[in-house]
C-alpha positions as CSV (number, residue, x, y, z in Angstrom):
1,X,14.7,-8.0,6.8
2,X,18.1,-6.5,7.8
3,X,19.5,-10.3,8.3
4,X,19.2,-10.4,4.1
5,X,21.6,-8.0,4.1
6,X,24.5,-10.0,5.1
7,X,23.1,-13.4,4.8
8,X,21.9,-13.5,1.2
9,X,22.7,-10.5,-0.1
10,X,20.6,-10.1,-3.6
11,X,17.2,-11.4,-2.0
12,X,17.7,-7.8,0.0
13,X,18.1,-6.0,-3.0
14,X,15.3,-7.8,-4.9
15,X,12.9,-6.8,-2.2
16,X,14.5,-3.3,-1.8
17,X,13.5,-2.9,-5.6
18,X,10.0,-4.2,-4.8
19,X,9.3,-2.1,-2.1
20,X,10.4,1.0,-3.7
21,X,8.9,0.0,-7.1
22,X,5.1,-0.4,-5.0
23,X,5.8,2.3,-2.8
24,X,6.3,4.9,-5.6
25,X,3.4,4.0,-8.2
26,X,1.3,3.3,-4.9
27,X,2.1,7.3,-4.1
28,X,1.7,8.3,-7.4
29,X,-1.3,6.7,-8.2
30,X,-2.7,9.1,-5.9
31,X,-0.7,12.0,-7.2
32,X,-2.3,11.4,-10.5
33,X,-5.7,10.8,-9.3
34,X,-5.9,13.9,-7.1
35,X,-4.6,15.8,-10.4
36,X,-7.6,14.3,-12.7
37,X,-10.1,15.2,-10.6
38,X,-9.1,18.9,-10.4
39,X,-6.9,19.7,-7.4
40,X,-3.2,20.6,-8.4
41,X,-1.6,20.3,-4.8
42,X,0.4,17.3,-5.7
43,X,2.1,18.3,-8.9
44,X,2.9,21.6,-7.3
45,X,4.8,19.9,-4.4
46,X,6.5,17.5,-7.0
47,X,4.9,14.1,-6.3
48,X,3.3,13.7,-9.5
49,X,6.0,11.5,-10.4
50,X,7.7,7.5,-10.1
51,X,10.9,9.1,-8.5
52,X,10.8,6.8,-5.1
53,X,13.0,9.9,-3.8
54,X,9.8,11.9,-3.5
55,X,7.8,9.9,-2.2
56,X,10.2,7.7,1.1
57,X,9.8,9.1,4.1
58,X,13.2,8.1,6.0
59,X,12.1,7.0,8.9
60,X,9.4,4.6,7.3
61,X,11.8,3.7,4.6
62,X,14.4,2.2,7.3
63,X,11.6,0.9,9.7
64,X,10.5,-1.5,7.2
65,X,14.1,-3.0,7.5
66,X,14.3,-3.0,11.0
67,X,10.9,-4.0,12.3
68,X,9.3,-5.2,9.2
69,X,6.4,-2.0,8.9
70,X,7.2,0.9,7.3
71,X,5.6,3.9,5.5
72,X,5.9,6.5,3.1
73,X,5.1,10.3,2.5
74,X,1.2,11.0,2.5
75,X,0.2,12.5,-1.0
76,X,-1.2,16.4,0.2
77,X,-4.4,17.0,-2.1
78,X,-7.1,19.7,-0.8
79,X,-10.2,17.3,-1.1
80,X,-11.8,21.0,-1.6
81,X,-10.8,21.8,-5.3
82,X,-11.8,17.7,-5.8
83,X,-14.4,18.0,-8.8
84,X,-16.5,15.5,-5.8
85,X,-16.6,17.1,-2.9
86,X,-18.6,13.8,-1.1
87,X,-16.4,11.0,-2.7
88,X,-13.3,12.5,-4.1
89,X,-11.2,11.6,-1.5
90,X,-12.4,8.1,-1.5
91,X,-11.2,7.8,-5.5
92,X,-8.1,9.4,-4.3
93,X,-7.5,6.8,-2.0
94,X,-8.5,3.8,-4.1
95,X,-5.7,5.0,-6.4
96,X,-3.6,3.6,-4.4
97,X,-4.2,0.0,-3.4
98,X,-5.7,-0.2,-7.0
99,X,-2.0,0.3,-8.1
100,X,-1.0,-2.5,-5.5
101,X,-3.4,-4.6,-6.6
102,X,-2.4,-4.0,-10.3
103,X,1.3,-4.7,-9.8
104,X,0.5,-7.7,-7.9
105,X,-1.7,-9.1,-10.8
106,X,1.4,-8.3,-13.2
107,X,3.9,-10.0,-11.1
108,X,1.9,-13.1,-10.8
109,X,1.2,-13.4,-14.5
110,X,4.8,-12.7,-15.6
111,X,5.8,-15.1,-12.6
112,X,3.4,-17.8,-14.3
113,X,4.9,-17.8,-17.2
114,X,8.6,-17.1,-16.7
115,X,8.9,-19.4,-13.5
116,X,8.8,-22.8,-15.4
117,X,11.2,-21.8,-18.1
118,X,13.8,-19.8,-15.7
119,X,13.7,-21.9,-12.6
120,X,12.8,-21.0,-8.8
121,X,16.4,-19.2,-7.8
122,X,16.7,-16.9,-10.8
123,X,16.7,-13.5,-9.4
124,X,13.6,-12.2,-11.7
125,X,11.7,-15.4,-10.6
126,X,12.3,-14.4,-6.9
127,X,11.5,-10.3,-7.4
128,X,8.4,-11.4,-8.9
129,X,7.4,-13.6,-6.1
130,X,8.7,-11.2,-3.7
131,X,6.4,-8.0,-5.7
132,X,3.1,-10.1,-5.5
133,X,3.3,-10.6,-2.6
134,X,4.2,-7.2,-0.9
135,X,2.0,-5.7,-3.8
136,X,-1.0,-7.8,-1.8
137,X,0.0,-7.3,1.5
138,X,-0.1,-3.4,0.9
139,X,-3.4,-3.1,-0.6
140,X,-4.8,-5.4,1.8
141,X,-3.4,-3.4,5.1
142,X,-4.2,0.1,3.0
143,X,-8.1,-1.1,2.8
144,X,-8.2,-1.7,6.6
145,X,-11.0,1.1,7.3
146,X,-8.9,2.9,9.9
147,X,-7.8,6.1,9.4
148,X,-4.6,7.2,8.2
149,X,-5.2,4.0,5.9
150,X,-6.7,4.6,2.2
151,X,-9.8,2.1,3.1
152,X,-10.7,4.8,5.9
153,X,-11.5,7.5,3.3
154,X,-15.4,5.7,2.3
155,X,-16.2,5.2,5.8
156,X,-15.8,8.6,6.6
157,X,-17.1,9.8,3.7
158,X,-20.2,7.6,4.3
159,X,-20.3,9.1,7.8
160,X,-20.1,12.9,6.5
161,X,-23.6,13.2,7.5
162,X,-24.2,15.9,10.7
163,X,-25.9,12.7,12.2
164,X,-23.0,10.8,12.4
165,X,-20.3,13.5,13.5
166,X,-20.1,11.8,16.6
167,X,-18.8,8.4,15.1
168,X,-16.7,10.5,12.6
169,X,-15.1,12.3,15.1
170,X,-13.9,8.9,17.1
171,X,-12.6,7.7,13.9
172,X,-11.1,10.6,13.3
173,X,-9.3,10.9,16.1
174,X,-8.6,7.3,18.2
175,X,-8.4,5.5,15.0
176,X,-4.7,6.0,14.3
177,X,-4.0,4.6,17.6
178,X,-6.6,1.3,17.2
179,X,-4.5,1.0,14.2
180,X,-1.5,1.1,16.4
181,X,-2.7,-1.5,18.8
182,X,-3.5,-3.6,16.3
183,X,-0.2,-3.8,14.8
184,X,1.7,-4.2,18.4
185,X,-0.8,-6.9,19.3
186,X,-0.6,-9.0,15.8
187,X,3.4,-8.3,16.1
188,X,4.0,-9.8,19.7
189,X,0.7,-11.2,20.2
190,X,1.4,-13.8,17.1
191,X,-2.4,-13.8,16.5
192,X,-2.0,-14.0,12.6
193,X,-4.6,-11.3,12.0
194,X,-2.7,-10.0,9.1
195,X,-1.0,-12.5,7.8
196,X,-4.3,-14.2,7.6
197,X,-5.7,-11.5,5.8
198,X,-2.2,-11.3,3.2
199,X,-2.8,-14.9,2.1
200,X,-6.1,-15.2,1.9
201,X,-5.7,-12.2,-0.6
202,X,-2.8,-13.4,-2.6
203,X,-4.6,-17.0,-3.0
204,X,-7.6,-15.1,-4.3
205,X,-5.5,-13.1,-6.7
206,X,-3.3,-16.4,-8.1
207,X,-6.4,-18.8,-8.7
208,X,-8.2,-15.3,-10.5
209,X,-4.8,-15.2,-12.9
210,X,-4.3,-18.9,-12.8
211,X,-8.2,-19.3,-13.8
């Protein structure tokens, strides 16, 4: 992504916008969702807002430029004061690749109709194209059921039975690094796993807007 930089310049800064646009409502989605359902942690610590300032992690946020994967600041919430104890945290989570999914939907619509008229190099045309797609490839990789990932927060919430501390505890505790292995081995392995899984998403979501 760096190369943009220097090579063309305003596709960097359309995708800059887009990633800081999806990373924000993304992290404030679940600001706002841990706030509806009765725990106040978020708003306290000031991430109840669309200010991407609260919510980029540096490290993450320059990551995604340099190696092309990148995260922000987790959203704290005590799944205690959660009105559900059991599934809270899994409406939580779903706050956030809901928003992905929601942005992606917009993008495609408004890219639809404005693509035709405008032409394929306009700068709009191009951040749209650029937001559906990062808007699908993020709530695709957030559903991955592996824990830090939002899709991890159902399984273990399915597995919060004393019967199953055993396969809560692994995920608990290796699945961060599966995750990890996973990403190394799609990366320089060049198996396509994700990539698969990002367009195969954002062809389901264009035929359902299309349609």
């Amino acid at each position: 992504m760096i190369s943009y930089l220097f090579q063309q310049p305003f596709i960097f800064l359309a995708w800059t916008v887009a990633f800081l646009l999806a990373l924000s409502i993304h992290e404030f989605s679940h600001a706002l969702a841990s706030t509806y359902l009765g725990d106040s942690t978020a708003k306290r610590m000031g991430r109840l807002t669309l200010n991407p300032m609260a919510h980029i992690d540096l490290i993450g946020f320059l990551a995604v430029f340099l190696i092309g994967f990148g995260w922000g600041k987790p959203v704290p919430y005590n799944p205690y004061n959660l009105k559900w104890q059991k599934w809270g945290p899994t409406m939580v989570a779903a706050a956030g690749p809901f928003s992905n999914l929601f942005l992606a939907a917009l993008s495609i619509f408004l890219l639809v109709i404005l693509a035709p008229k405008l032409g394929p190099n306009n700068l709009l045309v191009v951040f749209l194209y650029i937001s559906s797609q990062l808007n699908i490839a993020l709530m695709v990789f957030n559903l991955i059921p592996l824990p830090p990932l939002d899709g991890s927060k159902p399984l273990l919430s399915f597995l919060s039975q004393p019967k199953y501390v055993v396969a809560k505890n692994f995920l608990e505790t290796r699945g961060p690094m599966i995750l990890l292995i996973l990403i190394l081995a799609d990366s320089f392995g060049g198996l396509g796993l994700f990539s698969g899984l990002f367009h195969i998403a954002y062809n389901f979501v264009t035929n359902l807007i299309s349609f």
